[in-house]
N, C-alpha and C positions, 0 to 999 in steps of 0.2 A: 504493500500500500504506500508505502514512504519512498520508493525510490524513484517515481518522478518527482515527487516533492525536493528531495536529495540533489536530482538531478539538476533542475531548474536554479536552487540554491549555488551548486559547484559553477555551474558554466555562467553565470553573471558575472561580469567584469565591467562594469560601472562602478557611480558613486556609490556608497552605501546611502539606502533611505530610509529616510526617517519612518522607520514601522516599527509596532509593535508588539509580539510573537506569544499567544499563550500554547502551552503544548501540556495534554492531558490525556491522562491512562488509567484505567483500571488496571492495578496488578494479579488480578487472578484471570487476567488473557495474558499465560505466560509468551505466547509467540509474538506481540506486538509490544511486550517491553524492551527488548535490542533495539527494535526501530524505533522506539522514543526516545530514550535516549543518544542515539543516531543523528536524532533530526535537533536535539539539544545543541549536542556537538556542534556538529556541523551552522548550526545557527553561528555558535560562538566562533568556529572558525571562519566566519561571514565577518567578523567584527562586532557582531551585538552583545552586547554588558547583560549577564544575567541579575535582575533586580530591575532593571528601568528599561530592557527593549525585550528582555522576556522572561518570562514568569512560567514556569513548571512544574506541574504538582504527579504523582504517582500516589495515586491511594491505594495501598497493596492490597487491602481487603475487598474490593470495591471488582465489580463487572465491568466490561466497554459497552456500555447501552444505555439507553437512552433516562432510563429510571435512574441511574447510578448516577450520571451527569447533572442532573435534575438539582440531585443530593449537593453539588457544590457548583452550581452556579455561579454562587456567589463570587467565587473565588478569579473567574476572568470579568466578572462585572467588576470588583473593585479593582482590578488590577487594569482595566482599561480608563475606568471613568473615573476613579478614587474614591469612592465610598464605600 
């Protein structure tokens, strides 16, 4: 799932832009945790500062669907808008 995502990231060679990245997982989809943190990575090696151009939560308990997400909303709300 991530490695157009990956892909797109590596082959840009412009400025960096001004974006900012939330990246989230359910840890009990063992096969889409490497690619989370993958796309973490790779963010960072884009040049973005983990804390203020992206924000990344792994809830190891937690499923990848749609009810689980629900669960922390919150958590790319405040990190995009700051409340």
């Amino acid at each position: 799932w991530y490695e157009g995502i990956l892909d797109e990231i590596r082959k840009y060679t412009g400025p960096k832009k001004d974006l900012r990245f939330y990246v989230d997982v359910g840890g009990r989809e063992l096969q889409l945790v490497p690619g989370y943190h993958l796309v973490v990575s790779t963010l960072e090696q884009g040049g973005y500062q983990k804390g203020s151009e992206i924000e990344s939560f792994l809830d190891k308990d937690a499923e990848h669907n749609e009810i689980a997400w629900a669960h922390r909303l919150w958590r790319p709300l405040k990190f995009m808008f700051g409340r």
